[in-house]
PAMI-289306 format. One line per field, with one value per atom (N, C-alpha, C): chain; atom name; z, y, x. Coordinates in Angstrom, 2 decimals. Layout:
BEGIN
chaine A:...
atome CA:...
w Z:...
v Y:...
u X:...
//
This chain:
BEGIN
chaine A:A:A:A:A:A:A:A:A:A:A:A:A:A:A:A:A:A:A:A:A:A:A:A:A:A:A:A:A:A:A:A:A:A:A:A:A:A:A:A:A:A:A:A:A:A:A:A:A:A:A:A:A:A:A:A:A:A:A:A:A:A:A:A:A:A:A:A:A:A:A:A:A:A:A:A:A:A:A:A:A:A:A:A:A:A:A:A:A:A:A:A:A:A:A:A:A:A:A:A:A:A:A:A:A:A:A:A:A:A:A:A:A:A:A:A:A:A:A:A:A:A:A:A:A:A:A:A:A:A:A:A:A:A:A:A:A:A:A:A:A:A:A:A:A:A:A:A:A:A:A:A:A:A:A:A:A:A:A:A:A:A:A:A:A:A:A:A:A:A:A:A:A:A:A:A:A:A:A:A:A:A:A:A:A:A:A:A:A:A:A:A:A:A:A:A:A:A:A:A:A:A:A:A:A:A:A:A:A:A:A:A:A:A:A:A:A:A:A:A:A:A:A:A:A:A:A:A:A:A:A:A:A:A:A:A:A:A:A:A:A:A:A:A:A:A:A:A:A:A:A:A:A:A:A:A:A:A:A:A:A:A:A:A:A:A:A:A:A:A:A:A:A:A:A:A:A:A:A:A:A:A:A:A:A:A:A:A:A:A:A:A:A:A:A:A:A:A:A:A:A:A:A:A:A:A:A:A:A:A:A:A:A:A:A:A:A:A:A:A:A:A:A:A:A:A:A:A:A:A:A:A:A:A:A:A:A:A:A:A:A:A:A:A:A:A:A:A:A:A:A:A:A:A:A:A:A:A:A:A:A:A:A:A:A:A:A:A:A:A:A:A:A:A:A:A:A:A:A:A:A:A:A:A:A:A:A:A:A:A:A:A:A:A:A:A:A:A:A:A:A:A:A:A:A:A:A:A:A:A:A:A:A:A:A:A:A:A:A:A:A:A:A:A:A:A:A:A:A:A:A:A:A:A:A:A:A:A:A:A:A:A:A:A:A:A:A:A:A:A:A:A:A:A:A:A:A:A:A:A:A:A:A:A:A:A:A:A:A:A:A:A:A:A:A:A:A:A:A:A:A:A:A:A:A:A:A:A:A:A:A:A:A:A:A:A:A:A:A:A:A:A:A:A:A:A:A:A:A:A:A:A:A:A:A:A:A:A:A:A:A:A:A:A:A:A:A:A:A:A:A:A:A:A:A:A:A:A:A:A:A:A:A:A:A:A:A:A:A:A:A:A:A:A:A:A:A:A:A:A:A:A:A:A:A:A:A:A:A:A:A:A:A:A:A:A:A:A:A:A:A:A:A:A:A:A:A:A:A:A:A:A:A:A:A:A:A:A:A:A:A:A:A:A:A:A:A:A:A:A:A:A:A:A:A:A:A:A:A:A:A:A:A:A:A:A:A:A:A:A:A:A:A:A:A:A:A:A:A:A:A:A:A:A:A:A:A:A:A:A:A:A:A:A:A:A:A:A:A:A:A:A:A:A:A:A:A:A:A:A:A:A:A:A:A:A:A:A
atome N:CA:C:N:CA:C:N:CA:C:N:CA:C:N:CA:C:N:CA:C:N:CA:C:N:CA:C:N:CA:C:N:CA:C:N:CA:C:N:CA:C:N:CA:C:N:CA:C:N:CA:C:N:CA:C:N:CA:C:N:CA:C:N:CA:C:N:CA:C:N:CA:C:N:CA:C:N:CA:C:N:CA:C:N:CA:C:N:CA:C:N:CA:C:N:CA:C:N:CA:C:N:CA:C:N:CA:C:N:CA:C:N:CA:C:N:CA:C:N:CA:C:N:CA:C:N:CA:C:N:CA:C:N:CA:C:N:CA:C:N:CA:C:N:CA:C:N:CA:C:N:CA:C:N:CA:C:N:CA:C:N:CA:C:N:CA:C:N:CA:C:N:CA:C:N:CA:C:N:CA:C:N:CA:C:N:CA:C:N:CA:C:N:CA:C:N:CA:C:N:CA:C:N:CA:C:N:CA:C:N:CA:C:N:CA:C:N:CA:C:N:CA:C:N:CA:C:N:CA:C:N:CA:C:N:CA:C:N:CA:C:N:CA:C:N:CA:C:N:CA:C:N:CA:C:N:CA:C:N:CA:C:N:CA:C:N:CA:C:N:CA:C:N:CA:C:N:CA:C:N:CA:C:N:CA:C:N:CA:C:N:CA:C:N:CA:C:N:CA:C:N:CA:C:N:CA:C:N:CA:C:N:CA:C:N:CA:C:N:CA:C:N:CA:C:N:CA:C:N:CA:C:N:CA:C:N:CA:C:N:CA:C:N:CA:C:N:CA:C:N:CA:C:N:CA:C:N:CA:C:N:CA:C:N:CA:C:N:CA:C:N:CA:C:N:CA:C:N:CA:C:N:CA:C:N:CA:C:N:CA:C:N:CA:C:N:CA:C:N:CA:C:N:CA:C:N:CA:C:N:CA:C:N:CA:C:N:CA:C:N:CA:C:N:CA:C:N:CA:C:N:CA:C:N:CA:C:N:CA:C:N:CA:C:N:CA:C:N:CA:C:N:CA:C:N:CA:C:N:CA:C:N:CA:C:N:CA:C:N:CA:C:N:CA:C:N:CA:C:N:CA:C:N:CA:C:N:CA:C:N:CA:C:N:CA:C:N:CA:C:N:CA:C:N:CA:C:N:CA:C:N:CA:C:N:CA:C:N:CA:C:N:CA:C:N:CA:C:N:CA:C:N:CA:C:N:CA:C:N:CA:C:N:CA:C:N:CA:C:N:CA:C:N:CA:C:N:CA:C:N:CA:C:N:CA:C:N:CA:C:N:CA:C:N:CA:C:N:CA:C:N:CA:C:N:CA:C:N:CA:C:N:CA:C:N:CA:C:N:CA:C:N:CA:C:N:CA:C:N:CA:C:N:CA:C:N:CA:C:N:CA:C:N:CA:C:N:CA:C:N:CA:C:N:CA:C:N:CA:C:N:CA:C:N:CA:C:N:CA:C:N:CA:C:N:CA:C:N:CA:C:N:CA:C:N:CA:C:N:CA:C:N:CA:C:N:CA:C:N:CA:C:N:CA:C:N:CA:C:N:CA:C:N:CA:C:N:CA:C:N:CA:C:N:CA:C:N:CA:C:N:CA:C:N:CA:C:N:CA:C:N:CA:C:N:CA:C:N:CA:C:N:CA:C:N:CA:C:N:CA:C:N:CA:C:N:CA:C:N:CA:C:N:CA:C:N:CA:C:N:CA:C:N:CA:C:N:CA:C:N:CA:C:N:CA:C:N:CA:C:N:CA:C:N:CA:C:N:CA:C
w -105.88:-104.86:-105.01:-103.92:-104.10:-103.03:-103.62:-102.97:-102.57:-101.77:-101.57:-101.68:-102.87:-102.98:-101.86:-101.28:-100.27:-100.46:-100.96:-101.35:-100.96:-100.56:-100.20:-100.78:-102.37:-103.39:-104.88:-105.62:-107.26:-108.07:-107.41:-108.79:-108.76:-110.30:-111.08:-110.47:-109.93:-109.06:-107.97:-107.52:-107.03:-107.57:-108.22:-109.00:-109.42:-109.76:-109.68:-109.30:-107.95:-107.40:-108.02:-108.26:-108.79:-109.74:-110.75:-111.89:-112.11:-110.93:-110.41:-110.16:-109.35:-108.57:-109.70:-110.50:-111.49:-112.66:-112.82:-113.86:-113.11:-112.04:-111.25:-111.23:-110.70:-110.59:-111.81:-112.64:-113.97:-114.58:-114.45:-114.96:-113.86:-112.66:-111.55:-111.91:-112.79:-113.44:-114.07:-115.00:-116.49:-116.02:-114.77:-114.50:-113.05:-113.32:-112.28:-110.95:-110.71:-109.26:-109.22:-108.47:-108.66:-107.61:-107.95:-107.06:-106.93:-106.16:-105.59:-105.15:-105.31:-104.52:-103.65:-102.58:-101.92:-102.01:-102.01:-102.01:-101.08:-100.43:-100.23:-101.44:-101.12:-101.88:-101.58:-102.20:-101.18:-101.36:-99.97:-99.06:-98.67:-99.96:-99.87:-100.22:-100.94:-101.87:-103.30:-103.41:-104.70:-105.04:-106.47:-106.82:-108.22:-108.21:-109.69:-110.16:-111.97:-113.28:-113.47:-114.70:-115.62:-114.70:-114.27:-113.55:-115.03:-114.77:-116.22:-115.59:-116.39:-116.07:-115.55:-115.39:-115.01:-113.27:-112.53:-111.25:-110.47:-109.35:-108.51:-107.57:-107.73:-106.77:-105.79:-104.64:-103.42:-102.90:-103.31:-102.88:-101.65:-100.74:-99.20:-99.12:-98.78:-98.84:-97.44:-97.60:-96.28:-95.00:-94.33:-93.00:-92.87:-92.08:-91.36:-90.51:-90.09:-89.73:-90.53:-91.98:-93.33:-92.86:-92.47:-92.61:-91.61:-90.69:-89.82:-90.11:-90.80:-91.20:-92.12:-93.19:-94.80:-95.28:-95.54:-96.00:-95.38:-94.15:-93.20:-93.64:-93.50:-93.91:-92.96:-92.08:-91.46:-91.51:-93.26:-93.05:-93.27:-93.80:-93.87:-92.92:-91.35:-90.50:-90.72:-90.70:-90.92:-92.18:-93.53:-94.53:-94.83:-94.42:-94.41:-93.15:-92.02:-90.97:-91.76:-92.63:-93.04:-94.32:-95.29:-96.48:-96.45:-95.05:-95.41:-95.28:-94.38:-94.15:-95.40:-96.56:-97.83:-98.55:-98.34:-99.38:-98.66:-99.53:-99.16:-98.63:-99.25:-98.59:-98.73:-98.38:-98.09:-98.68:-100.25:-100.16:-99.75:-98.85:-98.70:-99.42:-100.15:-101.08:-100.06:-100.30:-100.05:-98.21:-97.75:-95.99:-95.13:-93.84:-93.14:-93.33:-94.18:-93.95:-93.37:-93.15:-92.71:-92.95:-94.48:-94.65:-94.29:-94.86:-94.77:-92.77:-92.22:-90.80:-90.31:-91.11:-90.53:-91.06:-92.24:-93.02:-92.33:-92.39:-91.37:-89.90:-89.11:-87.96:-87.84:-88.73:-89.36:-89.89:-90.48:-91.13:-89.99:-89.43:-88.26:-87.38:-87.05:-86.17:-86.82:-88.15:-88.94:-89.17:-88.98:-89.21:-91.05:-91.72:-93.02:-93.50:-94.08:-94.42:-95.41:-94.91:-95.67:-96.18:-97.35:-97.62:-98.00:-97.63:-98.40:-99.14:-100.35:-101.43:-100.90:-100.37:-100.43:-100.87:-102.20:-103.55:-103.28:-102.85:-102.45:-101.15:-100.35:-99.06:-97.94:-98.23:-96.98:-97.84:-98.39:-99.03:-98.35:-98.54:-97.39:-97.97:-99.22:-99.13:-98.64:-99.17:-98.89:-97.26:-96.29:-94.68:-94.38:-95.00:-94.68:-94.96:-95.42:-95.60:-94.54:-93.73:-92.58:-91.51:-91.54:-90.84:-89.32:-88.69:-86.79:-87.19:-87.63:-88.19:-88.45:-89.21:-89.57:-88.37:-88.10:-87.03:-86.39:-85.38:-84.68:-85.14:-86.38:-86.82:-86.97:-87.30:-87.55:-86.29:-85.38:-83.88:-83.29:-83.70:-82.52:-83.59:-84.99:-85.97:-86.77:-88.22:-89.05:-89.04:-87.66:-87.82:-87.46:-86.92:-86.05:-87.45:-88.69:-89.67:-90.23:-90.80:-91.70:-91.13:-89.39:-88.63:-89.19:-88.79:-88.87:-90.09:-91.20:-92.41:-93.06:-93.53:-94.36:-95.64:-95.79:-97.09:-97.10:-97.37:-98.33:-99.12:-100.30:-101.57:-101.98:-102.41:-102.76:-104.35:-104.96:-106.17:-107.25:-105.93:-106.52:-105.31:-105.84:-104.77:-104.03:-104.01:-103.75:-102.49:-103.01:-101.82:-100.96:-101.31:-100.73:-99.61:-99.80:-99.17:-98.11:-98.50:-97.82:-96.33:-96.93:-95.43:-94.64:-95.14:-94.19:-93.40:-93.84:-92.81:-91.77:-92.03:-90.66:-89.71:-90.14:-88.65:-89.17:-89.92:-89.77:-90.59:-90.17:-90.19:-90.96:-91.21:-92.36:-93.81:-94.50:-95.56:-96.88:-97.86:-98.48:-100.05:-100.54:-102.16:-103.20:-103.61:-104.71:-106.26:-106.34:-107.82:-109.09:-109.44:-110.25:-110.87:-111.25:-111.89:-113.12:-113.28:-114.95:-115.74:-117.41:-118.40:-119.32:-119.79:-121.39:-122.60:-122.59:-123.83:-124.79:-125.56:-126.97:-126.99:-125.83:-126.23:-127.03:-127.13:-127.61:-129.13:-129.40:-130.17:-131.60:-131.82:-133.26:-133.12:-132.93:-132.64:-133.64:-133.45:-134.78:-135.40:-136.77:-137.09:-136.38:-136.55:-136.01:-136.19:-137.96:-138.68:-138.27:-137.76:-137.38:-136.66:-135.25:-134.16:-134.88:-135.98:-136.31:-136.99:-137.96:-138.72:-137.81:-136.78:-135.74:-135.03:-134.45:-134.10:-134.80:-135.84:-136.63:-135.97:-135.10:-134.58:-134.10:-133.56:-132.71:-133.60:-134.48:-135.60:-135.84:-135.45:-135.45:-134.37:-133.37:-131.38:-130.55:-130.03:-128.26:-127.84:-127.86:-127.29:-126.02:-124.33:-123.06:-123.10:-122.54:-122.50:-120.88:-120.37:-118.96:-118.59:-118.07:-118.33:-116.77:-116.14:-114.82:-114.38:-112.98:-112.67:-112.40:-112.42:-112.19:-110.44:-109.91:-108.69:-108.16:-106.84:-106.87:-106.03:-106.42:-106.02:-107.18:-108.20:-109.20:-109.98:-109.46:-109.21:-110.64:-111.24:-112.61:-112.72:-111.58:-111.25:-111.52:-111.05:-111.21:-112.97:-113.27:-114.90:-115.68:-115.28:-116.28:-115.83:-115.19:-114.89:-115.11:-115.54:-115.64:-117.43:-117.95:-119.61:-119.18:-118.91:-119.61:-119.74
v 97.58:96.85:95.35:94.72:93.35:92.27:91.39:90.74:89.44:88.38:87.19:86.60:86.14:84.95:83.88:83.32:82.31:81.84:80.26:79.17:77.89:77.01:75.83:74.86:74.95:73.71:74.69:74.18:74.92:73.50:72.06:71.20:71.12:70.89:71.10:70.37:69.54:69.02:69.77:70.76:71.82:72.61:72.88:73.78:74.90:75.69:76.87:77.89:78.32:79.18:78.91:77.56:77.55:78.39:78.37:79.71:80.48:81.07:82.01:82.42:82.25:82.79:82.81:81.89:82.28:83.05:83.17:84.24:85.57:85.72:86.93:87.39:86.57:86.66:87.24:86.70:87.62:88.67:88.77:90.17:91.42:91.06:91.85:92.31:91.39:91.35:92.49:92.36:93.74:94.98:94.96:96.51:97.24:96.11:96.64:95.82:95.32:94.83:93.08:92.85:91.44:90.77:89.46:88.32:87.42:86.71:85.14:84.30:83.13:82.17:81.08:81.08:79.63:78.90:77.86:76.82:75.22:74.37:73.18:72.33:70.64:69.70:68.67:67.71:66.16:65.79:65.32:64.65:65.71:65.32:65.73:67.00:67.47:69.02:68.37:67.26:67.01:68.00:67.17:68.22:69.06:70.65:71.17:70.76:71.53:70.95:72.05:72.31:73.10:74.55:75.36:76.88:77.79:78.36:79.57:81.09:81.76:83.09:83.65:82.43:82.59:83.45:83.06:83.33:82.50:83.79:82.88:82.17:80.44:79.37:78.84:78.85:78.20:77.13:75.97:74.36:73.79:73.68:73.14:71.42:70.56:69.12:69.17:68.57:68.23:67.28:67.44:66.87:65.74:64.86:64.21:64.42:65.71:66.58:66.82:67.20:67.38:66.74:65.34:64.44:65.03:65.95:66.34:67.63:68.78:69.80:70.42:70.37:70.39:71.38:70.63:71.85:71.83:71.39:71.19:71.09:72.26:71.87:72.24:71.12:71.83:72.66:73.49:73.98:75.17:75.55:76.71:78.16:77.97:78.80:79.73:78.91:79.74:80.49:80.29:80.81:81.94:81.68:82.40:84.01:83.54:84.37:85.29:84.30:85.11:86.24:85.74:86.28:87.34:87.32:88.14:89.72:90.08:90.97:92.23:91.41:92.00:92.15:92.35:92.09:93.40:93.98:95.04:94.52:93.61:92.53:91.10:90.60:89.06:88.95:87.57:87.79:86.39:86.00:84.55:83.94:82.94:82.60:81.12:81.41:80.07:80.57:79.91:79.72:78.41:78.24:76.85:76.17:76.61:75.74:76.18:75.53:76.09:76.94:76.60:78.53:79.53:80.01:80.87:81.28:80.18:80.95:81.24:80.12:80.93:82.36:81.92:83.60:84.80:84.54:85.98:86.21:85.13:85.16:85.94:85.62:86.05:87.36:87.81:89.36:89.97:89.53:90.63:91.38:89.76:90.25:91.02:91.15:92.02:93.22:93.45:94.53:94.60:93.54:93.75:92.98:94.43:94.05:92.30:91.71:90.99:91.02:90.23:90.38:88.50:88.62:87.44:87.26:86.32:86.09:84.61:84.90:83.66:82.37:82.60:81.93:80.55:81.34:80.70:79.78:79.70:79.23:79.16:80.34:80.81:80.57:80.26:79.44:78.62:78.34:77.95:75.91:76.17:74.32:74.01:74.87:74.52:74.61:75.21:75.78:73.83:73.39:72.42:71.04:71.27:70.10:69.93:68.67:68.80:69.98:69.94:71.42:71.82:70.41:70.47:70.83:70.87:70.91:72.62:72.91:74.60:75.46:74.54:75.71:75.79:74.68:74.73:76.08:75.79:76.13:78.00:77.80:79.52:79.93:79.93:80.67:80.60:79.41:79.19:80.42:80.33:80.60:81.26:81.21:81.66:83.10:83.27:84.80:85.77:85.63:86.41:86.43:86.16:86.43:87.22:86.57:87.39:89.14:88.97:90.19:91.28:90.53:91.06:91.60:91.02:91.40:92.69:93.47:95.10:94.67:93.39:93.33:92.25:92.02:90.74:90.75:90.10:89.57:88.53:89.32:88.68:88.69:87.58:87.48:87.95:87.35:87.72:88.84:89.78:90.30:89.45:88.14:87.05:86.66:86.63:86.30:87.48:88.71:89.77:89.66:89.48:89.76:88.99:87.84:86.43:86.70:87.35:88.11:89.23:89.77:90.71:89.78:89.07:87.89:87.31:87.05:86.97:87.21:88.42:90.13:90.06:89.79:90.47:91.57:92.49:93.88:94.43:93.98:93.90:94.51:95.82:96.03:95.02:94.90:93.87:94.65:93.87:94.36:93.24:93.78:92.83:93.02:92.15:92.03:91.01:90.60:89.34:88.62:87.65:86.87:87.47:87.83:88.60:87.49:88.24:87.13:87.79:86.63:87.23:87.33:88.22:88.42:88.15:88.49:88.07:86.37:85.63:84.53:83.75:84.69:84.96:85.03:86.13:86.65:86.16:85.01:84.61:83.07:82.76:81.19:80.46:79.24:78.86:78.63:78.30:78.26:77.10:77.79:76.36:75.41:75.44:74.06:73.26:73.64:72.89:71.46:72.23:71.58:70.73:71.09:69.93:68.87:69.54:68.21:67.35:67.20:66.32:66.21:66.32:66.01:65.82:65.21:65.49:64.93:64.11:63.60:65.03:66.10:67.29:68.14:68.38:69.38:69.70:70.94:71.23:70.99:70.30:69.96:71.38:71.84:72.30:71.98:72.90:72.85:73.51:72.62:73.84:73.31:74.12:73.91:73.97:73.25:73.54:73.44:74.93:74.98:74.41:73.53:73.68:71.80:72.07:71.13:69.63:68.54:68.03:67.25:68.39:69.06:68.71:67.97:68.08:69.19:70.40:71.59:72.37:72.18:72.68:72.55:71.68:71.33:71.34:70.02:69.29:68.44:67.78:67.14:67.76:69.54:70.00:70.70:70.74:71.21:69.94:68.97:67.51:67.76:67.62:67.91:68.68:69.66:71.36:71.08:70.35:69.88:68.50:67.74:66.46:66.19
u 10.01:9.26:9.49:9.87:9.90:8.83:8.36:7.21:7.01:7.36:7.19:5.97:6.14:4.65:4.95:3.84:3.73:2.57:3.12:2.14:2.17:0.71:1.18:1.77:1.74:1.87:1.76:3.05:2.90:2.48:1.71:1.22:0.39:0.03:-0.90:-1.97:-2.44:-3.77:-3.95:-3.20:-3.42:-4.88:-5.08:-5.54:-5.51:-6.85:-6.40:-4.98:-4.94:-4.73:-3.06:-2.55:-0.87:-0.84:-1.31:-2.16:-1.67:-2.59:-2.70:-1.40:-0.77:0.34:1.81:1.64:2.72:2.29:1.25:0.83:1.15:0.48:0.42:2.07:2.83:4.59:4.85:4.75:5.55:4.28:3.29:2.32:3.15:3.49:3.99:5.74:6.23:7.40:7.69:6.48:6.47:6.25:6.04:5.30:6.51:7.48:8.80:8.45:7.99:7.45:8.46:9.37:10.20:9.60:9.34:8.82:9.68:9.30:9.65:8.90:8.84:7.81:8.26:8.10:8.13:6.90:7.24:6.19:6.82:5.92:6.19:6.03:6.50:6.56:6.56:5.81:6.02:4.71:4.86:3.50:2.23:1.54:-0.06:0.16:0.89:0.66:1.90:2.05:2.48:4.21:4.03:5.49:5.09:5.75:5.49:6.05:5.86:5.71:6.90:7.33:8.18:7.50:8.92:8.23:8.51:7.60:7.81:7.81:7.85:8.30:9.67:10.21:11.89:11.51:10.83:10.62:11.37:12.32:12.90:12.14:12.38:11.01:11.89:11.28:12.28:11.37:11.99:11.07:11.41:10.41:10.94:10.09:11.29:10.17:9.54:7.85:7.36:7.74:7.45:8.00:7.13:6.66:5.81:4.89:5.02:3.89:3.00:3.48:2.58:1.55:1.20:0.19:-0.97:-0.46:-1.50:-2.03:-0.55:-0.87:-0.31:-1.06:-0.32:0.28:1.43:2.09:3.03:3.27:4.32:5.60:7.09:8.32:9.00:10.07:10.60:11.56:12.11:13.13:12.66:11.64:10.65:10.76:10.64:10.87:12.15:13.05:14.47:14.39:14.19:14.41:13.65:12.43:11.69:11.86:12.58:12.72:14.41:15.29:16.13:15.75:14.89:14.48:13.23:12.45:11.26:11.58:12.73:12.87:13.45:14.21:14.39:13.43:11.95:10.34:10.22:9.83:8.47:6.80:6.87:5.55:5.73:4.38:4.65:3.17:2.85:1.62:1.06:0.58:0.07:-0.97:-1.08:-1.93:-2.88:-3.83:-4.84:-5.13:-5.66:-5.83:-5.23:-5.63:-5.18:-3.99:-3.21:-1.78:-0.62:0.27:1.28:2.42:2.68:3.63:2.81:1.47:0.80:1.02:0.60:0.49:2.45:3.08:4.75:5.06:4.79:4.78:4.30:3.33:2.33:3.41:3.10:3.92:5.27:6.13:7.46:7.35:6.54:6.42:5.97:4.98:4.78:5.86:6.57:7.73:8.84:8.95:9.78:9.31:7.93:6.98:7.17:7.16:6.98:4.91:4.53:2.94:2.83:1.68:1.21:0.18:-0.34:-1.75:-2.21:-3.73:-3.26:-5.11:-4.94:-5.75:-6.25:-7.61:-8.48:-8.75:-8.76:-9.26:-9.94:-11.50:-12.89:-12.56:-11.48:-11.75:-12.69:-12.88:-14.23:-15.61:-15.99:-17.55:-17.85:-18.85:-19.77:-19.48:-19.22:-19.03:-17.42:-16.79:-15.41:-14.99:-15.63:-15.95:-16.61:-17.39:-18.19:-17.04:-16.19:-14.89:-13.96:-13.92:-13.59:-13.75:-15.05:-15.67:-15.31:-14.88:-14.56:-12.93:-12.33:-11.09:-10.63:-11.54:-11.25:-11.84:-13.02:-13.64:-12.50:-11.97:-10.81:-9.49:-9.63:-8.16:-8.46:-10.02:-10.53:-10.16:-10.73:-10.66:-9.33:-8.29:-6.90:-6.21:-5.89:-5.06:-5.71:-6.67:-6.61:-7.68:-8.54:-8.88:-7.77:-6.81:-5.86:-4.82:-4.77:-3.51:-4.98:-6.26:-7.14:-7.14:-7.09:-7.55:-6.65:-5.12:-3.54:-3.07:-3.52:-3.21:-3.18:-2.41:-2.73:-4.02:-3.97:-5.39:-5.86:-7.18:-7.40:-7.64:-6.98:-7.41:-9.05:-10.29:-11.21:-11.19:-11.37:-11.46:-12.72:-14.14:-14.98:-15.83:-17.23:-17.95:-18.20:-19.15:-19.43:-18.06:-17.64:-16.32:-15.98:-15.68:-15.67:-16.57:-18.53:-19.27:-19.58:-18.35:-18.44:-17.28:-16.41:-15.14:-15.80:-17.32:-18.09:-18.75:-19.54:-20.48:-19.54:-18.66:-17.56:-17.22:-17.55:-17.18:-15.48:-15.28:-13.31:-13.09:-12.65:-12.91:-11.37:-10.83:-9.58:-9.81:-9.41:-9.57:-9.55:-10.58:-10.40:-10.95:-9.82:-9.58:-9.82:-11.78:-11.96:-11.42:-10.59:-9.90:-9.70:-10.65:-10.92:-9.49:-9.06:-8.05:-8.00:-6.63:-6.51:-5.88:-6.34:-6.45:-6.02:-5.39:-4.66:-5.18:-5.71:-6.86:-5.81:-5.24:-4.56:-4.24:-4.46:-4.33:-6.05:-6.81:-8.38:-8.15:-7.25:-7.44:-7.11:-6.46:-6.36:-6.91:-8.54:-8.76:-8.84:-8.82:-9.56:-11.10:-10.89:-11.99:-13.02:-14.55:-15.07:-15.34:-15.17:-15.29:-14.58:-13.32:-12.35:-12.96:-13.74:-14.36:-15.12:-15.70:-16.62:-16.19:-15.09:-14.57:-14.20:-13.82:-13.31:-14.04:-15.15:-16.74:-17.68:-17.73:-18.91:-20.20:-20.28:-21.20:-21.90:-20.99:-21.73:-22.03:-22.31:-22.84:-24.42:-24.58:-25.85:-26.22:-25.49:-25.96:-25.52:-26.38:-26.06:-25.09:-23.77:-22.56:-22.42:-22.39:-21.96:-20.53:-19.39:-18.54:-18.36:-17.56:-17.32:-15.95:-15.23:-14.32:-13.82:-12.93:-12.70:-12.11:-11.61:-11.55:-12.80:-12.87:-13.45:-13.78:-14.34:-14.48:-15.92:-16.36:-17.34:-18.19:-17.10:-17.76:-17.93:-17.65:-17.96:-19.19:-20.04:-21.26:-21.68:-20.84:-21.12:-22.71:-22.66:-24.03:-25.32:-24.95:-26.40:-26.35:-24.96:-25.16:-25.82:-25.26:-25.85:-27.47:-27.70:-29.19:-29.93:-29.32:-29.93:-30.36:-29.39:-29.51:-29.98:-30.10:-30.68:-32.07
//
């Protein structure tokens, strides 16, 4: 089986979901399944870092359109209209940009399935970010690929339960982000932490693992402790 990842951006201020998609590429590796990823580059989705997993990555630079609609490449259409038809699927990662809606567009007309993985788009704060903007973009474009799709990818129930309140009626497959437990498994000690903190010894340690996001809603953890 072979599978086209389709993403807006593989750098690292990206967040998450770049991760995601190259972890996912080679876990999909070991189990016989071969990937590929396109991604844009440039203007307002940045450039990646070192690609790992030895995944074939196909980098398209943004256009000047980018500035209106991200992600924008104009050489994208063609490659994508020559290459999708050798995939068994197409998986689109994130919402609102523009590979994602050429992609879909392009598989349909090949009749090759897509699916595509959320990763917390549809929440109710991230919906509230340039909100006249998506509504727009929900109703012209992005219910008609969610509708079209053979799946959606929800990460969490919470998100799952979040593509029912919608009304889009598209099978959807909740599957949490997998993790490499053995990278757990030999840590260090915790003295460690302290010899090099000693100030924190014997203190209330939260750790917060994540971007510094103000949806990650650091504000209400500082508050929740102070």
């Amino acid at each position: 089986m072979k599978v086209l990842q389709v993403v807006p951006s593989l750098a690292p201020e990206w967040g998450g979901p770049v991760k995601v998609v190259n972890e996912l590429a080679g876990a999909l590796e070991v189990i016989g399944v071969s990937s590929e990823i396109i991604s844009a580059q440039g203007r307002r989705v940045g450039n990646p870092e070192t690609v790992t997993n030895d995944i074939p990555i196909h980098l398209f630079e943004t256009g000047p359109i980018a500035r209106l609609w991200t992600a924008h490449t104009p050489g994208l259409k063609k490659t994508l209209a020559r290459k999708i038809p050798d995939f068994d699927l197409v998986h689109i990662q994130e919402l609102w940009h523009y590979p994602g809606y050429i992609a879909s567009k392009i598989a349909r007309s090949r009749n090759v399935p897509y699916i595509v993985t959320i990763h917390g788009e549809l929440n109710e704060w991230n919906l509230q970010q340039k909100r006249l903007k998506k509504q727009i973009y929900m109703t012209a474009i992005q219910r008609g690929i969610l509708q079209k799709s053979a799946a959606l990818h929800a990460i969490t129930q919470a998100e799952s339960n979040r593509i029912r309140q919608l009304e889009i009626e598209t099978p959807v497959a909740m599957i949490p982000n997998g993790t490499h437990t053995e990278e757990f498994e030999n840590l260090p000690d915790r003295s460690q932490f302290v010899s090099r903190y000693p100030e924190l010894e014997n203190r209330l340690i939260v750790l917060f693992l994540g971007r510094i996001q103000q949806k990650k809603g650091l504000d209400i953890l500082a508050q929740a402790f102070g």
